[in-house]
ROLODO-986778 format. One record per residue (C-alpha): chain; x, y, z; residue number from 1. Coordinates in pm, whole numbers, plus 50000, padded with zeros to 5 digits. Example, Ala and Ser with C-alpha at 12.3 -4.5 7.8 and 13.67 -1.06 7.14 Angstrom:
BEGIN
   chaine       x       y       z   num
        A   51230   49550   50780     1
        A   51367   49894   50714     2
% end
This chain:
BEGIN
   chaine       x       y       z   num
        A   50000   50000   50000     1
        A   50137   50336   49874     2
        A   50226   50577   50165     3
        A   50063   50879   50215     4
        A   50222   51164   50323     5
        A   50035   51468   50494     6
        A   50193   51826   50643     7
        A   50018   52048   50868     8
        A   49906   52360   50682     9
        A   49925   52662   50947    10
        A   49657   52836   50717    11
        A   49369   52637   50720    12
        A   49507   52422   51059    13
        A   49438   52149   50903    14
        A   49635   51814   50780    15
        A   49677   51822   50453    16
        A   49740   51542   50196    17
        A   50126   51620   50064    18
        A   50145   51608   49697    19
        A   50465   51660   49460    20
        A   50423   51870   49140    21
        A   50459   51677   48814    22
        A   50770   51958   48709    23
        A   50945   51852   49069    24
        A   50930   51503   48926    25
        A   51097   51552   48630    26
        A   51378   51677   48775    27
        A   51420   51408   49007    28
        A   51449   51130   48782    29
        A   51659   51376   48553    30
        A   51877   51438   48814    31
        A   51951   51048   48932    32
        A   51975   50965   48573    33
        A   52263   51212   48526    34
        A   52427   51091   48861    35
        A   52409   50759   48742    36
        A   52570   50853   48398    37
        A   52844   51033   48542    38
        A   52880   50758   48756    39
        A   52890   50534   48561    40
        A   53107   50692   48313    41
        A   53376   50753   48551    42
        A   53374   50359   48703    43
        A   53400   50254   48352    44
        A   53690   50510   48248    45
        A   53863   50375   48568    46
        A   53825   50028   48481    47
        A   53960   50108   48103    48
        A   54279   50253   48256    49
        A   54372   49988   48490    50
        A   54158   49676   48402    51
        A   54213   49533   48045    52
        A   53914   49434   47837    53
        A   53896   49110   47712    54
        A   54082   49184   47368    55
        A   54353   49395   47524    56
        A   54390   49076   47731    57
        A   54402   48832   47457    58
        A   54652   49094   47249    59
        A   54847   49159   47582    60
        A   54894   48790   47634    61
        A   54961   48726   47239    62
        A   55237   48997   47290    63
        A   55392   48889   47581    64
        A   55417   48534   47410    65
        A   55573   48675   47120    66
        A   55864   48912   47334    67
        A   55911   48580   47534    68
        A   55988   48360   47183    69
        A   56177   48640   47037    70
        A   56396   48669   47338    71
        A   56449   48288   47295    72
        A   56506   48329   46948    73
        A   56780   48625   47025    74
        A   56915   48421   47245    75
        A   56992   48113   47025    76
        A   57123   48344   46720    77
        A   57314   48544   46999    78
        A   57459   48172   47056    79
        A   57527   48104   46700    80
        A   57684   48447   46687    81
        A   57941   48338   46934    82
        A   58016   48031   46706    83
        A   58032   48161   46451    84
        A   58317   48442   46580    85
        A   58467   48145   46771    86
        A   58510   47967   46416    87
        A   58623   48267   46241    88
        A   58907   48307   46502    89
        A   59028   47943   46483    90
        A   59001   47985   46096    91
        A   59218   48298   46121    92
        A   59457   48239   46438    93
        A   59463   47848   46417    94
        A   59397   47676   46057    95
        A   59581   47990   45836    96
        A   59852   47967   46051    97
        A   59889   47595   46006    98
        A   59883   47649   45650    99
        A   60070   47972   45652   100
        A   59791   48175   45525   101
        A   59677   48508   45518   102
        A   59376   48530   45742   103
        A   59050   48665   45590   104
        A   58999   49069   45687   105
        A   58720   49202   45866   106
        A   58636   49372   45572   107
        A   58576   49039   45374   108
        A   58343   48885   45591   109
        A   58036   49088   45713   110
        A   58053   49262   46073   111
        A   57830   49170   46368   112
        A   57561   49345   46391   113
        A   57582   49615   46646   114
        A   57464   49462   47036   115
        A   57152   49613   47227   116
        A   56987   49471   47549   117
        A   56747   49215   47469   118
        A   56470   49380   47664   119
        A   56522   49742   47567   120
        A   56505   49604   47195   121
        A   56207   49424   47249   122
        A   55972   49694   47432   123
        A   56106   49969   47173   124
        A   55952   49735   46829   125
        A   55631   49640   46735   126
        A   55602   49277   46555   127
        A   55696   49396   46233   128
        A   55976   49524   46364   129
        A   56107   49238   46531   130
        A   56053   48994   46248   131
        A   56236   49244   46053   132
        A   56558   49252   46269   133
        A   56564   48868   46290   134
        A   56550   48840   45922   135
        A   56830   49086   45952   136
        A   57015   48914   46168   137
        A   57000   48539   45991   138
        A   57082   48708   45668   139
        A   57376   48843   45857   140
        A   57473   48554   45981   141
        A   57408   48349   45631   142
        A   57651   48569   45516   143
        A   57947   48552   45733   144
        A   57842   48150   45704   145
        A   57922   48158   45320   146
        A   58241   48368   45335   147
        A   58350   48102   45622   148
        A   58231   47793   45399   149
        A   58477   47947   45115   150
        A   58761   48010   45335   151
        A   58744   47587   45473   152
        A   58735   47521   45082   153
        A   59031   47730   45042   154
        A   59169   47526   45353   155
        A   59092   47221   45223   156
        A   59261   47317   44913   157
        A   59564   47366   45138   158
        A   59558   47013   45293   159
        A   59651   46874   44961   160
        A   59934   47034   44949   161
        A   60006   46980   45352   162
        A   60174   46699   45285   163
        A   60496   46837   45083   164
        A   60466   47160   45316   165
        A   60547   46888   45646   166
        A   60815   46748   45425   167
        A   60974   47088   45356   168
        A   60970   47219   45727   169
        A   61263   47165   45937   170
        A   61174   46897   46177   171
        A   61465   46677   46283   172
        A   61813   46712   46443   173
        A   62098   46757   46244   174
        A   62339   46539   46387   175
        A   62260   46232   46573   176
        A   62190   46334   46953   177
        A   61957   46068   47123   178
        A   62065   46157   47427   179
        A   62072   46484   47400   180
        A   62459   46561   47535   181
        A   62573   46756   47214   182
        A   62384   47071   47241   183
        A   62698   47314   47301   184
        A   62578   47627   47227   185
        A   62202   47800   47226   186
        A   62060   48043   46994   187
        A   62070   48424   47145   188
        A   62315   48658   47275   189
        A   62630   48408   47350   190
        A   63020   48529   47411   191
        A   63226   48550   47124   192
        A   63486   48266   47112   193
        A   63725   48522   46929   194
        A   63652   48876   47000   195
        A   63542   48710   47352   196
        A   63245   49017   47323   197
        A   62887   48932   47330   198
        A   62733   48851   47004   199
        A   62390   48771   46859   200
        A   62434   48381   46752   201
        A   62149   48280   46509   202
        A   62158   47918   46536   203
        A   62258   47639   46718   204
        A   62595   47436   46793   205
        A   62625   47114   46836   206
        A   62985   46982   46952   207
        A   63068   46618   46744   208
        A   63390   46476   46660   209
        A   63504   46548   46337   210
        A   63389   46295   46082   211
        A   63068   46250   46243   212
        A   62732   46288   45976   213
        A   62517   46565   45905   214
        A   62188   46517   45774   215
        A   61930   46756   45577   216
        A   61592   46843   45841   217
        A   61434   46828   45543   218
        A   61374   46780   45174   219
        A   61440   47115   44952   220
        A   61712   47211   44683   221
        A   62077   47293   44793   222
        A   62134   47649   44725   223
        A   62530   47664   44854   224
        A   62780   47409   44895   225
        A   63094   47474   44991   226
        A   63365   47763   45109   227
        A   63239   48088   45028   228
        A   63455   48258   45278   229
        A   63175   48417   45503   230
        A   63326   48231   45858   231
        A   63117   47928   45781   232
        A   63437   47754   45638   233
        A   63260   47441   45445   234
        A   62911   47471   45462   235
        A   62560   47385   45278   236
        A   62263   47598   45223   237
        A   61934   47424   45163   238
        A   61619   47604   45029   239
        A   61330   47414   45127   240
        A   61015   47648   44973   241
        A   60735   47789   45140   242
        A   61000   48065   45291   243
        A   61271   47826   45481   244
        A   61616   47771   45418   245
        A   61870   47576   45650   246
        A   62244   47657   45695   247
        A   62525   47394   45828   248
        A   62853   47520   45893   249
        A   63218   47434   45977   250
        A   63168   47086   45766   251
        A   63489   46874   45772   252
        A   63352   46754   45413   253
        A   63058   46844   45191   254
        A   62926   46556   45028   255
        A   62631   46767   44853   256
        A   62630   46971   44573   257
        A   62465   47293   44468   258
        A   62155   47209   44254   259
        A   62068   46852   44412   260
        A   61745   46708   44545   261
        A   61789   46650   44929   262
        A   61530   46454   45129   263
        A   61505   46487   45483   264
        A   61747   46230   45677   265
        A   61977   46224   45372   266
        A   62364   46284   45452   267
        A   62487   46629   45352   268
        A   62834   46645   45493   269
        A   63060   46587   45796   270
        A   63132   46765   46149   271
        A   63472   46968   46136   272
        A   63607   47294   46192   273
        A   63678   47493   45915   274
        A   63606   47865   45900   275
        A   63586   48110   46253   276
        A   63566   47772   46444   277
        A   63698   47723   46784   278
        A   63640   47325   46725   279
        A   63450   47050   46621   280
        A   63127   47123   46604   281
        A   62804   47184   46344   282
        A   62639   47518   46372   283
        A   62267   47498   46256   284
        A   62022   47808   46127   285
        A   61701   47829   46063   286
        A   61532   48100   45826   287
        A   61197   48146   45724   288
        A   61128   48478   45515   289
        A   61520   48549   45520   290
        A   61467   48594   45931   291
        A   61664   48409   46134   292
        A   61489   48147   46354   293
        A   61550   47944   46698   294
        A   61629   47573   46549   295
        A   61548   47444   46876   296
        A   61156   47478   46798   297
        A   61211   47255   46487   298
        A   61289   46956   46647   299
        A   60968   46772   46686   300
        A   60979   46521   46484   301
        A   61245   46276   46671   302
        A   61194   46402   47016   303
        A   60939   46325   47317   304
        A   60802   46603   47488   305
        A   60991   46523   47794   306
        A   61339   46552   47557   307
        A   61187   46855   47368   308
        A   61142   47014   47738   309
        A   61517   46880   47800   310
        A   61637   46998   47471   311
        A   61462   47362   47536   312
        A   61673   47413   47896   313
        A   61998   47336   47755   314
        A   61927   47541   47462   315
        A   61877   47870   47679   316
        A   62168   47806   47906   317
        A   62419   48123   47847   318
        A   62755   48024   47795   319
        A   63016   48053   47500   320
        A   62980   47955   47147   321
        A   63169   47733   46930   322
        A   63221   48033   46633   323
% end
């Protein structure tokens, strides 16, 4: 039952029935509509700013999936990256230097792409973006993977010929020393026999008694043979290619000629004393590229690593020379 309101009317003194104009109404309802809208309009813009509607969830979710795979994906080509440069060194530092090659420049192969943070790259693109800078990136990398597939070819082009390169390289003792006792002399600054000053000696001596055989370290062509007066006294120059020669001085007898074929092993001449000699003895150089080398790191062929260690001591000891 609809309550009914009265007021006393001071006028007439009398209760009177309480009755609302029509216009008073109207502006009621107007009024709690409009409250309502505004309301309403402001829980909603709330909820827009901090609550996500269903597709914002769906795209937020879609997008967090895809910075997630990409940073997976980043991180595996980051990994082949680091192969790849780890294969590109070995190429350059290990393999070319085997073969005695010049190693590929910079220039030649394609340069890593520039590094940025993997999360600071992957708020700051969209998903165009980021498909477009992994494309990048593989092509970059298919790249430096061709220039590196050519370079092996051109390596395995080199092992062919590895085979008379070994056989060229000094790689033996020149005189028979098993054990070792007839290193007399080292390469490096070493007193003068003579001028009893100290003197850069470029090879090795080893004392023998006279007679006693010298053999080639390895196969080449002998460029010199015999007394040219430079204070080697009888001595034999071989050239073996690829940048070495050998020198053996102070021979008692040369038993090669200039122009021959020498394998490595093969007798070239005996142990005397002729020239600026002090004794008996062989003196042994190494060149490569017309620079004199330490024999001693040419021995590895008929030493163990425990003589090669032995061999290396003795070597540096300072004392005199034999010429």
């Amino acid at each position: 039952m609809k309550k009914i309101k009265y007021y006393y009317n001071p006028n007439t003194l009398r209760y009177e029935k309480l009755e609302t104009p029509l216009r008073v109404k109207l502006l009621r309802a107007l009024g709690f509509i409009a409250g309502s809208l505004v309301t309403a309009l402001i829980i909603v813009s709330i909820a827009f700013q901090y609550l996500d509607s269903p597709k914002e969830k769906i795209l937020r979710q879609q997008y967090e999936k895809a910075s997630e795979n990409y940073e997976v994906l980043s991180g595996n080509v980051h990994k082949l990256q680091q192969q790849m440069t780890e294969l590109e060194k070995r190429d350059n530092d290990v393999y070319r230097a085997i073969f005695e090659a010049s190693p590929i420049p910079d220039s030649a192969r394609v340069k890593e792409m520039e590094q940025i943070k993997e999360i600071q790259l992957v708020q700051a693109m969209d998903a165009d973006d980021l498909y477009s800078d992994i494309i990048t990136t593989l092509n970059n990398l298919n790249k430096r993977v061709a220039y590196q597939k050519k370079s092996y070819d051109d390596i395995g082009g080199f092992i062919k010929n590895k085979e008379i390169l070994l056989a060229c390289t000094p790689a033996i003792q020149p005189v028979s020393n098993k054990d070792l006792n007839r290193i007399a002399s080292g390469f490096g600054y070493r007193i003068d026999p003579v001028y009893k000053t100290v003197k850069m000696h470029a090879g090795l001596d080893f004392a023998a008694p006279q007679g006693t055989p010298i053999y080639a370290t390895a196969n080449g062509i002998v460029k010199q043979a015999g007394n040219t007066g430079n204070g080697f006294g009888n001595h034999v120059v071989i050239n073996h290619g690829y940048g070495y020669e050998t020198l053996y001085g102070h021979m008692f007898r040369v038993k090669a000629t200039a122009g021959q074929h020498i394998k490595r092993g093969e007798i070239i001449g005996y142990v005397g004393s002729t020239g600026k000699s002090t004794g008996p003895h062989l003196h042994y150089e190494v060149h490569k590229n017309d620079k004199r080398l330490d024999p001693v790191y040419f021995f590895y062929n008929d030493l163990s690593p425990e003589q090669y260690d032995r061999l290396l001591k003795m070597a540096a000891a300072s004392n005199q020379s034999f010429d």
